[in-house]
C-alpha atoms as one frame of an Amber mdcrd trajectory, in Angstrom:
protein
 128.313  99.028  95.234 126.022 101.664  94.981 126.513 104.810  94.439 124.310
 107.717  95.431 121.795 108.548  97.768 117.868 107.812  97.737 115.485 110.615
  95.752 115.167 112.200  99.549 118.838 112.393 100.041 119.083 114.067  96.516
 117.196 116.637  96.959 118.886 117.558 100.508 122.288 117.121  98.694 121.267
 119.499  95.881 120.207 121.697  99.249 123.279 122.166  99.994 124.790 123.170
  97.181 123.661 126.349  97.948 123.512 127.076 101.815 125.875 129.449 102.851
 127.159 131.873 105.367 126.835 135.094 105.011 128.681 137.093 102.970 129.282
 140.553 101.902 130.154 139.478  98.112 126.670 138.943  96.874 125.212 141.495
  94.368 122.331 143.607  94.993 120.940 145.972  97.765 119.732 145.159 100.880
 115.797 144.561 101.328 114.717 147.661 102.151 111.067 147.535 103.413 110.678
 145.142 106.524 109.015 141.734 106.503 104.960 141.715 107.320 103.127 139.436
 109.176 100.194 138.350 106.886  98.411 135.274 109.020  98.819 133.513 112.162
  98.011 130.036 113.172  97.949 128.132 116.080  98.196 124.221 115.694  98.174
 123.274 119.252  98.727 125.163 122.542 102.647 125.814 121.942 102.889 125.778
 117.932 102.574 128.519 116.226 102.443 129.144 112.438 103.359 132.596 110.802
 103.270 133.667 107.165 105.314 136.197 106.511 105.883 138.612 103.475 109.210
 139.078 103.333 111.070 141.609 100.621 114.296 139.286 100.721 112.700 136.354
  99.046 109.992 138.345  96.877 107.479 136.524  98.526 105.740 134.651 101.114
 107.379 132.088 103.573 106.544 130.520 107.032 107.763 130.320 110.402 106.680
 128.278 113.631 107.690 128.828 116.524 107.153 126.347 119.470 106.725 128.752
 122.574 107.740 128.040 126.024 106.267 127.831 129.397 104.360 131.148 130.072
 105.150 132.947 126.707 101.006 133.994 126.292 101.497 135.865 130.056 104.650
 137.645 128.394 104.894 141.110 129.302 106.156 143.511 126.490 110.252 143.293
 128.171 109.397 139.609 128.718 112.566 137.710 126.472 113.180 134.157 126.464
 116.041 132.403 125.603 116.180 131.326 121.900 117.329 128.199 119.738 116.999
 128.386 115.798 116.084 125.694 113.528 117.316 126.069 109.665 115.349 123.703
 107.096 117.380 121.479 105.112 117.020 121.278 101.453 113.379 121.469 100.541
 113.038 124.005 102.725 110.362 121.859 104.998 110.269 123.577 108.233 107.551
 120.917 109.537 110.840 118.695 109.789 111.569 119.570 113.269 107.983 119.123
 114.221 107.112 116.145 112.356 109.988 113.989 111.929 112.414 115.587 114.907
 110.147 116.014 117.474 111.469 119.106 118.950 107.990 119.861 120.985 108.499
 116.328 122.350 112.008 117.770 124.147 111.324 118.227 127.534 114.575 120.754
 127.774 113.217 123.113 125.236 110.017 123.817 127.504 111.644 127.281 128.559
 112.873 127.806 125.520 111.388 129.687 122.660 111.907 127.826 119.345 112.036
 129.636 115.820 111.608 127.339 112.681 111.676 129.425 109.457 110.972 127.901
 105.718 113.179 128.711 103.353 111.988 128.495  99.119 113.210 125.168  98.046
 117.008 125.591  96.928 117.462 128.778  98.608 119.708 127.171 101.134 120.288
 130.019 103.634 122.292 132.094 100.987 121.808 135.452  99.184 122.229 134.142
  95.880 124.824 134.876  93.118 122.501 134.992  89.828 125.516 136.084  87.370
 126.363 138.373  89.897 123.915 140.412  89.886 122.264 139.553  93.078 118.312
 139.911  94.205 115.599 137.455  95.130 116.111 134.729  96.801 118.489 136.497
  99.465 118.102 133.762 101.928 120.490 134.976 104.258 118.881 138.242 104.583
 116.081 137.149 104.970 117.302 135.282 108.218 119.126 137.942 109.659 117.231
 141.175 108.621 114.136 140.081 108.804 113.005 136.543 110.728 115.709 137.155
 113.617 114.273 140.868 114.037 110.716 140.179 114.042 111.058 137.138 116.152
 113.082 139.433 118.518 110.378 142.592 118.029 107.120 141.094 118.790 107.193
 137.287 119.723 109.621 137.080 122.838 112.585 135.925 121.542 116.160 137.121
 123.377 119.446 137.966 122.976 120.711 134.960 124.281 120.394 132.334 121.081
 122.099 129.377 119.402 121.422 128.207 115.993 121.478 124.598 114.212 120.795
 123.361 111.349 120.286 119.660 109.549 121.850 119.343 105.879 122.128 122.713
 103.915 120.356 124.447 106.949 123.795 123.102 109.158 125.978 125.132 106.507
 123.900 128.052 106.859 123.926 127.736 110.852 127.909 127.475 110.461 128.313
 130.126 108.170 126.359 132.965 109.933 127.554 131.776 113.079 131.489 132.523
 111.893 130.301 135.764 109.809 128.877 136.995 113.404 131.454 135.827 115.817
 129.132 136.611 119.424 125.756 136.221 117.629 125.218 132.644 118.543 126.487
 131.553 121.785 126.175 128.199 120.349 126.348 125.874 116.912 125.562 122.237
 115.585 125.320 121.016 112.252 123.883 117.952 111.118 124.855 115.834 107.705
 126.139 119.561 106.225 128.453 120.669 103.529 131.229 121.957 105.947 133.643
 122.588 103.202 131.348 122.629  99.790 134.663 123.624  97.428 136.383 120.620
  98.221 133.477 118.676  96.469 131.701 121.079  93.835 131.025 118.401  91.306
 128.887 116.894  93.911 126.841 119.598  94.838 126.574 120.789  91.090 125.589
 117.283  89.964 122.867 117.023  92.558 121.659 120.424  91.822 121.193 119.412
  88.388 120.048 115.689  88.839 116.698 117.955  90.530 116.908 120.864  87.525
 117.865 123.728  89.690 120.726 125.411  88.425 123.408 125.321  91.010 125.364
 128.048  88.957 123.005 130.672  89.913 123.872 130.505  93.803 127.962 130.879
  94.032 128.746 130.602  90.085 130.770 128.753  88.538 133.456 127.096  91.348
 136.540 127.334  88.907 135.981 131.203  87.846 133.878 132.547  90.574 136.183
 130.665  92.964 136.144 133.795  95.473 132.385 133.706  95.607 132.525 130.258
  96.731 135.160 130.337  99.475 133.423 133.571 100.563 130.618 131.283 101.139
 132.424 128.540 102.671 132.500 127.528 106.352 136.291 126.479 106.426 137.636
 129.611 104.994 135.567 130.871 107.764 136.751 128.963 110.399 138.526 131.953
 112.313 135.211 133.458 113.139 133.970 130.435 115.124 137.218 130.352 117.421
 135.188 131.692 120.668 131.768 129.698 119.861 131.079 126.210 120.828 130.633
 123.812 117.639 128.994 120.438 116.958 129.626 118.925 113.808 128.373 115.278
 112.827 127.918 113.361 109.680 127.576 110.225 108.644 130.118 108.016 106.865
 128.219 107.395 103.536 128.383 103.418 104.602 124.786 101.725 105.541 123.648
 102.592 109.241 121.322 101.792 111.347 118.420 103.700 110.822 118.772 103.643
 106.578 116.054 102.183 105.272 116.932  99.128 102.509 115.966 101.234  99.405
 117.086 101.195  95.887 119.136 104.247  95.556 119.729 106.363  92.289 122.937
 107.507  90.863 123.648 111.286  89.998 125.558 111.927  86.809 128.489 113.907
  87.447 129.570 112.479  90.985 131.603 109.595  88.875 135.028 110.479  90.156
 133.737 110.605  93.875 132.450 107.554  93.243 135.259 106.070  92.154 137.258
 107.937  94.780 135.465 106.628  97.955 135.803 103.443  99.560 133.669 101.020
  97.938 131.198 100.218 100.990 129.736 103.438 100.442 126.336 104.157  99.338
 125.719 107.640  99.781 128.576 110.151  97.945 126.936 112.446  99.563 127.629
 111.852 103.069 130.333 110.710 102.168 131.142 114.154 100.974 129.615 115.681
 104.240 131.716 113.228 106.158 135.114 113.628 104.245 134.600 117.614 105.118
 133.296 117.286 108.812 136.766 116.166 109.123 138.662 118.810 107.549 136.595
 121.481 109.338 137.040 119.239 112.847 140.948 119.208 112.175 141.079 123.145
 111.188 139.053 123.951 114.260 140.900 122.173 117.074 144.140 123.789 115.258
 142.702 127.058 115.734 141.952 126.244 119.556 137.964 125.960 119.348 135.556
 124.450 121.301 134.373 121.509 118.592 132.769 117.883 119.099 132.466 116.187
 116.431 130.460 112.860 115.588 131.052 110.754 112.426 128.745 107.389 112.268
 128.261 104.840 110.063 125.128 106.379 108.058 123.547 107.939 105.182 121.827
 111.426 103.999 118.597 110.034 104.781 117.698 113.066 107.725 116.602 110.189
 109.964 119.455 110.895 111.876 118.868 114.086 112.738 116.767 113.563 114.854
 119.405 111.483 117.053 122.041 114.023 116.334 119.935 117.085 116.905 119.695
 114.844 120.843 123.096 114.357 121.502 123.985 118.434 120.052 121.058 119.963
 122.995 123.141 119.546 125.706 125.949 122.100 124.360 123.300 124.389 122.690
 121.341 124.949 125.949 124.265 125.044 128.066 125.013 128.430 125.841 120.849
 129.501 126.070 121.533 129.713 130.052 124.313 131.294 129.925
């Protein structure tokens, strides 16, 4: 048997440690001056690059946005529809582009698409730091600054649904039930749904990579409140009127897994020895395990979920399958 996942599936693991929903626990003010616009680059005739200087993060980041049919005629009331992409744990935004294919989607060709970066570990929350707060506020920087500006001067609309693959899926959830009517739509792909159930995973992997994982909700035994704040499930309520795909893989060997040595991650012993012993990946089999404890909690509470577990791994390959069979929900809520 083995045991963990692959170096990749690490690092997304230790990702999502720390994505989160939003939250009004975290320390610290609000960023107070807006985010700035520093360069803009166009790859092709629909992608385009941003850098942007945002106060959130204390830094620079990027966005690309893959622009519809007639966005460069747009007049200045012109709004599109609009579906956004969270990174998963490195914080890649390319993903979509380069290993999901989004611009490849025929159905997204009156859509405006916003991709933003996140700093490597920020995963989509405003973190904890020993309470007391600041840099990197990853949620804020979402909604403050990224939704606002893509909504000010690039097009985007009022009509929007969010997903997410790995740590960027928990971030999609958890905004989506901390702003019940934001998103008219939300999938997430191989995600922590329910993080608390399973810290010593998500600590382990956060340390296996050297970022401390304690600086993002605390410590999960005495900051306990911080992390259910955080968490999806105990946010569950706010996602009763949305539409929700959840999928995940089982942790067992699927088809599009790649026959590669995998490493083990000190600390996720008593998972290991607590899942069945076909799987490879704790993981997703972590992901999995609380896929189906959000699925159950949501159809109890009446909403509209799908949910897709699989025989598979936390590879991201399968994102972009799932990210496929998730488009027909999230555009049904772009057109209203």
């Amino acid at each position: 048997m083995t045991h963990a996942p692959t170096r990749r599936s690490v690092l997304a693991g230790a990702a999502l440690l720390t994505t989160g929903g939003t939250t009004l626990m975290t320390a610290g003010p609000p960023a107070r001056a807006a985010a700035r616009v520093t360069g803009e680059r166009r790859s092709d005739d629909r992608l385009i690059e941003l850098t942007v200087d945002s106060p959130a993060l204390g830094g620079p980041s990027r966005v690309a946005l893959l622009t519809p049919r007639g966005w460069d005629r747009r007049g200045p009331g012109d709004r599109w529809p609009t579906l956004y992409l969270l990174a998963g744990g490195d914080g890649d935004h390319t993903t979509w582009t380069g290993m999901f294919r989004v611009q490849d989607l025929a159905e997204l060709r009156d859509v405006l698409v916003v991709m933003p970066a996140m700093p490597p570990f920020g995963f989509w929350t405003d973190w904890w730091n020993g309470g007391a707060g600041g840099p990197p506020r990853v949620r804020t920087y979402f909604l403050d600054e990224v939704v606002p500006l893509a909504e000010r001067d690039y097009g985007a609309g009022r009509r929007r649904a969010v997903a997410g693959e790995s740590q960027g899926g928990f971030g999609a959830l958890g905004m989506a039930a901390r702003l019940p009517g934001m998103f008219g739509a939300v999938a997430a792909f191989s995600a922590p749904f329910h993080p608390i159930r399973h810290p010593e995973v998500w600590l382990s992997g956060a340390a296996y990579l050297g970022v401390d994982g304690y600086a993002i909700w605390g410590d999960p035994w005495r900051q306990w409140e911080v992390w259910l704040d955080w968490d999806p499930f105990h946010r569950a309520e706010g996602l009763r009127g949305t539409p929700v795909h959840l999928s995940s893989g089982d942790g067992t060997p699927g088809p599009l897994d790649a026959d590669e040595e995998e490493v083990h991650i000190p600390g996720t012993e008593k998972w290991i020895a607590l899942f069945p012993d076909d799987v490879v990946s704790v993981t997703e089999a972590a992901c999995c395990a609380e896929a189906r404890v959000l699925d159950r909690k949501l159809r109890a509470l009446g909403a509209p979920v799908t949910t897709h577990i699989y025989p598979g791994t936390h590879t991201g390959t399968y994102g972009y399958r799932e990210l496929r069979r998730a488009l027909p929900m999230l555009l049904a809520a772009l057109r209203g």
